[in-house]
C-alpha positions as CSV (number, residue, x, y, z in Angstrom):
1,X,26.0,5.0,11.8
2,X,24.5,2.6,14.6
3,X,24.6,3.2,18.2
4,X,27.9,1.8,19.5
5,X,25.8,1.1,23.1
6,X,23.5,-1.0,22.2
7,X,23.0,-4.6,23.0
8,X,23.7,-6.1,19.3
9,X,26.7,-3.8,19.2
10,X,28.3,-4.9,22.4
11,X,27.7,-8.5,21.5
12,X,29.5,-7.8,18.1
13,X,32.3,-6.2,20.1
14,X,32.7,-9.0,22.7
15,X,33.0,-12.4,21.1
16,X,33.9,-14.4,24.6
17,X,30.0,-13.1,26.4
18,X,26.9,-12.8,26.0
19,X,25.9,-8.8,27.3
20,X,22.5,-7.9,28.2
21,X,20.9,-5.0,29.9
22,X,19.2,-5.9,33.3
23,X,15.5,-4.3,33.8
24,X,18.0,-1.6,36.1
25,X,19.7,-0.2,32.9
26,X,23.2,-2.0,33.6
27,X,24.5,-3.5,30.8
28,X,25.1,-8.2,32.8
29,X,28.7,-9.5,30.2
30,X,27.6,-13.8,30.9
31,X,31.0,-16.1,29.8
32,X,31.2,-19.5,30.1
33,X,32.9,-18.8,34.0
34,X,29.6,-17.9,35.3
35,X,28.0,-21.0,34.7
36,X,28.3,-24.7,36.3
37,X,28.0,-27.2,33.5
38,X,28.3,-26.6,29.7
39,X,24.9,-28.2,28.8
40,X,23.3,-24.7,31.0
């Protein structure tokens, strides 16, 4: 199979962020919230 944990997988998952681990090891979910403008 593929490993459910990693950063393609969670993407596939989770179609409203964007999910990327941090140089720390914790997996950062982005959505449209955490940004001002839609252009960004």
């Amino acid at each position: 199979m593929f490993d459910t944990k990693s950063d393609f997988a969670l993407n596939k998952l989770d179609r409203e962020a964007i999910i990327c681990k941090s140089v720390t090891g914790v997996h950062i979910r982005l959505t449209r919230e955490d940004f001002a403008a839609v252009h960004e």
